[in-house]
Backbone as CSV, one residue per row, in Angstrom:
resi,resn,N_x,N_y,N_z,CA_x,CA_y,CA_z,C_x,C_y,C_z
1,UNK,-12.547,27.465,-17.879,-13.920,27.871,-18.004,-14.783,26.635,-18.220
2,UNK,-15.810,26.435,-17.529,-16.703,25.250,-17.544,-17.636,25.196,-18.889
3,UNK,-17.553,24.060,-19.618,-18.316,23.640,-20.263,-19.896,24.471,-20.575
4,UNK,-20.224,24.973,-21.506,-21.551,25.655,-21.221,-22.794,24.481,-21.707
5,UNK,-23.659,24.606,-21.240,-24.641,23.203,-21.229,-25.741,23.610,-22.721
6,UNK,-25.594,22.908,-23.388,-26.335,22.992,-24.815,-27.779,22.235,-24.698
7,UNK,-28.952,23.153,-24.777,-29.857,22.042,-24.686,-30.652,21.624,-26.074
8,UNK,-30.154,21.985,-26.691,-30.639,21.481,-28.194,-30.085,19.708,-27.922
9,UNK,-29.098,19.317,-27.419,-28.889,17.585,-27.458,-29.472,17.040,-26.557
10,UNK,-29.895,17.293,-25.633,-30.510,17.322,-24.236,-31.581,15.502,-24.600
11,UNK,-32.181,15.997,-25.548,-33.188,14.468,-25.833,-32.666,13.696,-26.252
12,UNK,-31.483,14.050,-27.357,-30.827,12.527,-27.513,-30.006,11.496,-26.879
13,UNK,-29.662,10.760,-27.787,-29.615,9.409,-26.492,-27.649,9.547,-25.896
14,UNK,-26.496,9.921,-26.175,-25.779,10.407,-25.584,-25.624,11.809,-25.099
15,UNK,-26.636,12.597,-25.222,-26.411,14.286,-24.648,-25.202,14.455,-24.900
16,UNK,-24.221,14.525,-26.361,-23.123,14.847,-26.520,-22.357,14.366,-26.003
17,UNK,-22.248,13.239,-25.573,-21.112,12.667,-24.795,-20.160,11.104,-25.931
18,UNK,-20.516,11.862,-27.021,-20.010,11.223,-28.245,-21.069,9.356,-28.284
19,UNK,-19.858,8.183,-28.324,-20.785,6.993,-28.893,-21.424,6.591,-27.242
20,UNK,-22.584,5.647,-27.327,-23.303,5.380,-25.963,-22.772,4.648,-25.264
21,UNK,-21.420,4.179,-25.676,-20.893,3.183,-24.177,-20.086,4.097,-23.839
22,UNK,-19.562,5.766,-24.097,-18.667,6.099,-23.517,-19.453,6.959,-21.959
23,UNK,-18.584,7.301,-21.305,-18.817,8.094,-19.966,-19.349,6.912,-19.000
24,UNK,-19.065,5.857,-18.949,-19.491,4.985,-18.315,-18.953,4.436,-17.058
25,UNK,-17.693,4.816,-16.994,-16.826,4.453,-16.056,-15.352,4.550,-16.131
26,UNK,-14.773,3.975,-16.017,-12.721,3.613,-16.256,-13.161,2.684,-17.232
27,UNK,-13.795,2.062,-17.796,-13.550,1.111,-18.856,-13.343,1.701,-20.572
28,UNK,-13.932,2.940,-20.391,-13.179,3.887,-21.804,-12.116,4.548,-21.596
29,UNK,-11.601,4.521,-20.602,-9.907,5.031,-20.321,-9.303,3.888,-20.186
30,UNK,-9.517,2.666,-20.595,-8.954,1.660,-20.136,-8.222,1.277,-18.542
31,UNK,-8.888,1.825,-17.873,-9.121,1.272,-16.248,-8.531,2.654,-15.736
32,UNK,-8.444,2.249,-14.360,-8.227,3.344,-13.532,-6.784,3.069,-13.372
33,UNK,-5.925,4.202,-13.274,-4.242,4.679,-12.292,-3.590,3.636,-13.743
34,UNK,-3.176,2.573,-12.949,-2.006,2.298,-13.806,-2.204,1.150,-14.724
35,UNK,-3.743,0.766,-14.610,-4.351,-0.391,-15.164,-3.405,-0.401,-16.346
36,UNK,-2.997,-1.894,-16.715,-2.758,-2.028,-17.981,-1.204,-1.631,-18.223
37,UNK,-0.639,-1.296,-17.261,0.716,-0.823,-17.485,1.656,-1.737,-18.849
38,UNK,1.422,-2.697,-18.103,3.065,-3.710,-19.095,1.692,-4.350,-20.171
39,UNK,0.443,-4.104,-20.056,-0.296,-4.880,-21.646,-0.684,-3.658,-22.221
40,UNK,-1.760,-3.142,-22.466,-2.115,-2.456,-23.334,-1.657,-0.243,-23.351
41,UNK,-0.771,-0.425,-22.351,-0.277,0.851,-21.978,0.918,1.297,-22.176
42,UNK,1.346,0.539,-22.741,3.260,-0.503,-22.507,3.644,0.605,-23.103
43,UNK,3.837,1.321,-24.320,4.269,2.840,-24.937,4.410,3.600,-23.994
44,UNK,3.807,3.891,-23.428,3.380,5.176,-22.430,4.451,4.571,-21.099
45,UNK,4.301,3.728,-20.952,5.127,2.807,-19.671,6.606,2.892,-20.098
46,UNK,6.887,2.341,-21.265,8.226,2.526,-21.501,8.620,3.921,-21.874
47,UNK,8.233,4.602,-22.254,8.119,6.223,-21.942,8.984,6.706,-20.605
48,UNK,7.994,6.315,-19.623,7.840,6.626,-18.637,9.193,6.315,-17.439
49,UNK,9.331,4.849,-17.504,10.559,4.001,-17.623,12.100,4.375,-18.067
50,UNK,12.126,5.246,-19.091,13.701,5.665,-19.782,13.436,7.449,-19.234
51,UNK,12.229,7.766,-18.635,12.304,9.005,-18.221,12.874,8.760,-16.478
52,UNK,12.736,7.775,-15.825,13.243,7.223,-14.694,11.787,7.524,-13.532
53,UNK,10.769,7.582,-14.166,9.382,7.904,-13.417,8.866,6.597,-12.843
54,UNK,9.040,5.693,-13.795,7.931,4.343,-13.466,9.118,3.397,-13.378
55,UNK,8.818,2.455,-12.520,9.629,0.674,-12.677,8.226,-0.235,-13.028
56,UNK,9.286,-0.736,-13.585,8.246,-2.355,-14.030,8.902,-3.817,-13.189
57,UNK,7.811,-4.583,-12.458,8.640,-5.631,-11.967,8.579,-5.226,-10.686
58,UNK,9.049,-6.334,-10.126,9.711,-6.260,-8.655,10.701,-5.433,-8.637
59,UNK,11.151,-5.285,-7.608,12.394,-3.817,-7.095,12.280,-4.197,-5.879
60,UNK,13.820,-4.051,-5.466,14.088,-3.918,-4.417,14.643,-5.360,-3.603
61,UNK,15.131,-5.221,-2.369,15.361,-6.611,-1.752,15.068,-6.208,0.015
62,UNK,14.064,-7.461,0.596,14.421,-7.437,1.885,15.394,-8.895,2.362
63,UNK,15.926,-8.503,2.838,16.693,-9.730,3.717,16.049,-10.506,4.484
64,UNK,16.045,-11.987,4.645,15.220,-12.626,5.706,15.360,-12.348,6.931
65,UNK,14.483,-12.268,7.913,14.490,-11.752,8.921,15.398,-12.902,9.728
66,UNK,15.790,-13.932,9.097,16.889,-15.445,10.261,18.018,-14.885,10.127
67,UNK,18.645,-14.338,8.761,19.934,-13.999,8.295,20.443,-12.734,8.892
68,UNK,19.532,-11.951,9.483,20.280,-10.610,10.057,20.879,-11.264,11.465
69,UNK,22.151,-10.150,11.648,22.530,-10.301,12.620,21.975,-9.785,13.640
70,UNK,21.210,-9.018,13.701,20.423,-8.382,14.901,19.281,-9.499,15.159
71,UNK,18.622,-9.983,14.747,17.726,-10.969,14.882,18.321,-12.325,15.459
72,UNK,19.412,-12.572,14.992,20.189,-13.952,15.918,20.597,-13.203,17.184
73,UNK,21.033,-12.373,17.170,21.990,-11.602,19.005,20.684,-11.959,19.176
74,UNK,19.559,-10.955,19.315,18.337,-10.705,19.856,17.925,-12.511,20.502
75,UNK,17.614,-13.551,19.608,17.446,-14.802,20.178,18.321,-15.340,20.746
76,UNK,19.390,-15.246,20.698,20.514,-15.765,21.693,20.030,-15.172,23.258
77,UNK,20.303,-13.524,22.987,19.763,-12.789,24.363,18.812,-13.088,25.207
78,UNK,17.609,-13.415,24.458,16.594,-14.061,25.285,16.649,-15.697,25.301
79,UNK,17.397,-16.152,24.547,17.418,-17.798,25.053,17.990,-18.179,26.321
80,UNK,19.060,-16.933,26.627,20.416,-16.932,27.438,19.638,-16.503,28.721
81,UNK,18.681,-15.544,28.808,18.065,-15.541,30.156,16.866,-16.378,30.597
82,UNK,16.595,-16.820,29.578,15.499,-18.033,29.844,16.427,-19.205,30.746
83,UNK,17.857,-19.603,29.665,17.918,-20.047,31.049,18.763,-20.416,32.239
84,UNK,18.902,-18.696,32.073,19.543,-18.430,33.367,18.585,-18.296,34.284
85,UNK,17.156,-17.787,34.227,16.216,-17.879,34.608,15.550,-19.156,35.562
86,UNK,15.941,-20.038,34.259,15.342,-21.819,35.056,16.430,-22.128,35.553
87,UNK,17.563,-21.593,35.600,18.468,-22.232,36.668,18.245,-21.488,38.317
88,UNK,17.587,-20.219,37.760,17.529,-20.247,39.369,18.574,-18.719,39.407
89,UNK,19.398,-18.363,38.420,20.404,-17.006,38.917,19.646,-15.967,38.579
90,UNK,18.410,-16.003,37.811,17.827,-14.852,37.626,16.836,-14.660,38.500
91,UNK,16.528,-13.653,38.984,14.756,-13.731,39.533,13.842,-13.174,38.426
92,UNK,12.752,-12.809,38.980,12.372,-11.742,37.992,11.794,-10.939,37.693
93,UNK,12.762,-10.092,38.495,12.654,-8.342,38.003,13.701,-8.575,37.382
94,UNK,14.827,-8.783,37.776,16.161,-9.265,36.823,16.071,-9.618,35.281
95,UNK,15.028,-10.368,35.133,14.568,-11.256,34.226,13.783,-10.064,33.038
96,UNK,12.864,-9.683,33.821,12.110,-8.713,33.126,13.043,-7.583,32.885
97,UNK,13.715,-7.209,33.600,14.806,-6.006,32.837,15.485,-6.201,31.832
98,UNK,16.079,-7.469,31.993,17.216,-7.667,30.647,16.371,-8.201,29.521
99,UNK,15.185,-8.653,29.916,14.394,-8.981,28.459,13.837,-8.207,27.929
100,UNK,13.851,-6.997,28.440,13.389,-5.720,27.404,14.389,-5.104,26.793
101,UNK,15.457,-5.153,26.775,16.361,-4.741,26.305,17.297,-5.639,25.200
102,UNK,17.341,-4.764,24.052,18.262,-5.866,23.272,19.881,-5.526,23.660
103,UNK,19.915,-4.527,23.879,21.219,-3.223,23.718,21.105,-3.051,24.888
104,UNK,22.662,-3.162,25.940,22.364,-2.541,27.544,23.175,-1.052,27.738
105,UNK,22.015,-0.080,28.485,23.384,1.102,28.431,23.862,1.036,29.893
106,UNK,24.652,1.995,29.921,25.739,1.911,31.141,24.922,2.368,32.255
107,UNK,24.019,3.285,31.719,23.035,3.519,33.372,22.799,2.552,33.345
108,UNK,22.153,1.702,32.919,21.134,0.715,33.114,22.001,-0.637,33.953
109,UNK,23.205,-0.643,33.602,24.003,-1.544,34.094,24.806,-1.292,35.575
110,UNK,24.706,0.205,35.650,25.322,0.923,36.710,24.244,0.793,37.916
111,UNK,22.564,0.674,37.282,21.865,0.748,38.826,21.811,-1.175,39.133
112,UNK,21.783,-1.716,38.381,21.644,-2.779,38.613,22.785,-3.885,39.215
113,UNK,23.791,-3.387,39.192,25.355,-3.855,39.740,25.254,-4.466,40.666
114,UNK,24.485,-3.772,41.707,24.243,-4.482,43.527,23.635,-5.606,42.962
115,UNK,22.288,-5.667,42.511,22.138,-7.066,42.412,22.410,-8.121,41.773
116,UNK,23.277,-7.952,40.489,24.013,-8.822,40.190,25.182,-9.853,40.859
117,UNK,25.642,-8.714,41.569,26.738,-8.931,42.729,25.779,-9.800,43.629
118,UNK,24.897,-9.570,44.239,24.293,-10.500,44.995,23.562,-11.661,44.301
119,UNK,23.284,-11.746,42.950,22.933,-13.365,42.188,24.024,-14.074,41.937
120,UNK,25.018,-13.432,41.707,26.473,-14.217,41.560,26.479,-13.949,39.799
121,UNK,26.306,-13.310,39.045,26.150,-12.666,37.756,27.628,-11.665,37.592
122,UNK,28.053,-11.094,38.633,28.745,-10.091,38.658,29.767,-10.166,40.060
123,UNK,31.308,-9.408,40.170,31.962,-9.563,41.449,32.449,-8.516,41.923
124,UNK,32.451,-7.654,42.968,33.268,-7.074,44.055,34.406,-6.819,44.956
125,UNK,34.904,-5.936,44.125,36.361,-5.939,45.046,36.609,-4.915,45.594
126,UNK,36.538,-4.605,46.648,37.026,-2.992,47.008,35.416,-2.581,46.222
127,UNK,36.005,-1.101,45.851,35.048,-0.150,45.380,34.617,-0.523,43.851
128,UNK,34.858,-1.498,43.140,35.423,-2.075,41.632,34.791,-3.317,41.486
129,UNK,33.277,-3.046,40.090,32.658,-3.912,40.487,32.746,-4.643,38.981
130,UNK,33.242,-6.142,38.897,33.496,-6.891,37.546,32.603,-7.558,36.936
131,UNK,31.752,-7.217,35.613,30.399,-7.442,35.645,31.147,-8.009,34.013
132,UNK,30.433,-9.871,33.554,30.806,-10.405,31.988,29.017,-10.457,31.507
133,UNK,29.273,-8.910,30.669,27.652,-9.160,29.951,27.685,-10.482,28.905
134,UNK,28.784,-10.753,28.224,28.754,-11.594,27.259,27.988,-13.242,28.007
135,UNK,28.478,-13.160,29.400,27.547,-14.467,29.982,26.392,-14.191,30.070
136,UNK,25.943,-12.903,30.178,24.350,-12.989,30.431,23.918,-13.292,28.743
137,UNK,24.737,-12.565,27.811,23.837,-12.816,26.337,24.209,-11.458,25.878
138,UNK,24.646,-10.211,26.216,24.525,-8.930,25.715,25.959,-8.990,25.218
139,UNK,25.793,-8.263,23.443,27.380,-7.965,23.177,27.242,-6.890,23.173
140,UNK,26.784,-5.593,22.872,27.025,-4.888,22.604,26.189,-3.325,24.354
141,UNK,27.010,-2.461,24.254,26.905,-1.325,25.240,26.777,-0.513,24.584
142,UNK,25.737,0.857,25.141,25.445,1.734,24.865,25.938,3.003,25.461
143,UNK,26.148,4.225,25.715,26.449,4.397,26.397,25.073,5.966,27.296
144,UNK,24.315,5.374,27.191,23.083,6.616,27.875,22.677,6.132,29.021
145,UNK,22.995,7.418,30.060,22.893,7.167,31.430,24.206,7.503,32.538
146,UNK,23.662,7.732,33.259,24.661,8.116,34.694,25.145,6.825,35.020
147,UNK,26.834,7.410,35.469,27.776,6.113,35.758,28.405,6.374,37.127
148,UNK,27.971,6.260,38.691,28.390,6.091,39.550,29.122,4.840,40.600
149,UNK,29.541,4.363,39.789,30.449,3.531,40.091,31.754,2.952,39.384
150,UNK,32.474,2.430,40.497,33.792,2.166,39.557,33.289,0.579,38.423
151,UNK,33.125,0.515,37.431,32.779,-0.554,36.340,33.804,-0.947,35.420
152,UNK,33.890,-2.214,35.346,35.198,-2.823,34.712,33.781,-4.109,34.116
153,UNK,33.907,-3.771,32.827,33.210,-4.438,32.428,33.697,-5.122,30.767
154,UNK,32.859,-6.494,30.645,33.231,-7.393,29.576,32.509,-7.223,28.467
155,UNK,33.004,-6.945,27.349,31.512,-6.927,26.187,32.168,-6.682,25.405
156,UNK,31.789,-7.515,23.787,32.465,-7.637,22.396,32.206,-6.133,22.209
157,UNK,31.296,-5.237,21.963,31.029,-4.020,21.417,30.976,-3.105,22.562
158,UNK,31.680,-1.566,22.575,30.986,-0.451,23.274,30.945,0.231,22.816
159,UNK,30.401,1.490,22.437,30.842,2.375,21.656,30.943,3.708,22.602
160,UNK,31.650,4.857,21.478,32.765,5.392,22.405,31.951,6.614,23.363
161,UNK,31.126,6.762,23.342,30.109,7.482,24.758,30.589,6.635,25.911
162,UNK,29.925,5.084,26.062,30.095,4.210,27.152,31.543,4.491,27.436
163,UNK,32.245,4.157,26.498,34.000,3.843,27.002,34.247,5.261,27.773
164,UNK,33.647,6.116,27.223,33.996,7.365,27.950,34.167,7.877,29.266
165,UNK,32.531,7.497,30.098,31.932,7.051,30.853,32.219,6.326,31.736
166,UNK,32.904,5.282,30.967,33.146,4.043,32.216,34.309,4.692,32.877
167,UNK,35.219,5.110,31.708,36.774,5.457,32.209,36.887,6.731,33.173
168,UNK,35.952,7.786,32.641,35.890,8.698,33.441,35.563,8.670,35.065
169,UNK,35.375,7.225,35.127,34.667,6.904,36.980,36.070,5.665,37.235
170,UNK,37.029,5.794,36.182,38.176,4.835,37.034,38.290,3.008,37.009
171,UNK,36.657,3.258,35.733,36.572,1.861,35.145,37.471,1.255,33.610
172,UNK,36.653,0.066,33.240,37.533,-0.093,32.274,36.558,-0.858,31.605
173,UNK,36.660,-0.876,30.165,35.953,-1.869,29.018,36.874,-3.008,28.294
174,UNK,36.833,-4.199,28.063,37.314,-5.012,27.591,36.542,-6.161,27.309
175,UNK,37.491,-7.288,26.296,37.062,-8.231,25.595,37.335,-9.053,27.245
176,UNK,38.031,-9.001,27.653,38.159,-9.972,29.099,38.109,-9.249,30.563
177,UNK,37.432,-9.322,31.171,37.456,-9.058,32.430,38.633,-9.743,33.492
């Protein structure tokens, strides 16, 4: 129920709002949200703290972004077509495909086969085409996408969709081609 408005205080100099510096702002609550936590709030904080509501301090850890391993593959990957690039085996649409990608999946490797085979990236035998991602820069396979061809392919990582995939068309995954 709201406050009912008294006008008998109405002329004086706080209109009931007790001494004249109060109602002034956050500075008679001693600031706004959490002002004051670890100085003049610190009771209420450590309260708060053994109830498991509040932390005090830093928390938490990020890792440098040099030290992950996804961040070194990733610069290797693109150092590795840069320069395969300035040598001349990439063109570039070639170029622009594999540099959008950190992770290659098996479609993606399955439409692109012919022209690898024709940069000299990849080889042909019969129907059986021998493609070493680890020379282009890629360790790891994915496995999303249609696989119409026979693929015998090289790469530290596949996981088991790709292997599935490959084998099911009469290919093969390995550390060596």
């Amino acid at each position: 129920m709201p406050k009912k408005r008294i006008k008998k205080i109405r002329g004086s100099k706080t209109c009931g709002g007790g001494a004249k510096k109060k109602r002034r702002g956050a500075g008679h609550r001693g600031g706004r949200g959490n002002a004051g936590a670890t100085k003049h709030k610190y009771l209420r904080t450590i309260k708060l703290v053994k109830a498991g509501l509040y932390q005090i301090g830093k928390h938490g850890f990020t890792r440098p972004k040099v030290v992950s391993s996804e961040y070194k593959n990733e610069r290797y990957l693109k150092n590795r077509l840069r320069e395969l690039k300035e040598e001349g085996v990439l063109d570039d649409y070639l170029y622009n495909f594999f540099i959008s990608r950190t992770e290659i999946n098996v479609g993606d490797v399955d439409l692109i086969a012919e022209k690898l085979v024709e940069r000299g990236l990849a080889k042909k035998e019969g129907e059986s085409y021998f493609i070493d991602l680890t020379n282009l820069g890629y360790n790891k396979l994915l496995g999303a996408g249609r696989v119409t061809k026979n693929l015998n392919i090289k790469v530290e990582y596949a996981t088991p969709k790709a292997i599935e995939k490959i084998e099911a068309m009469g290919g093969s995954i390995s550390g060596e081609v």
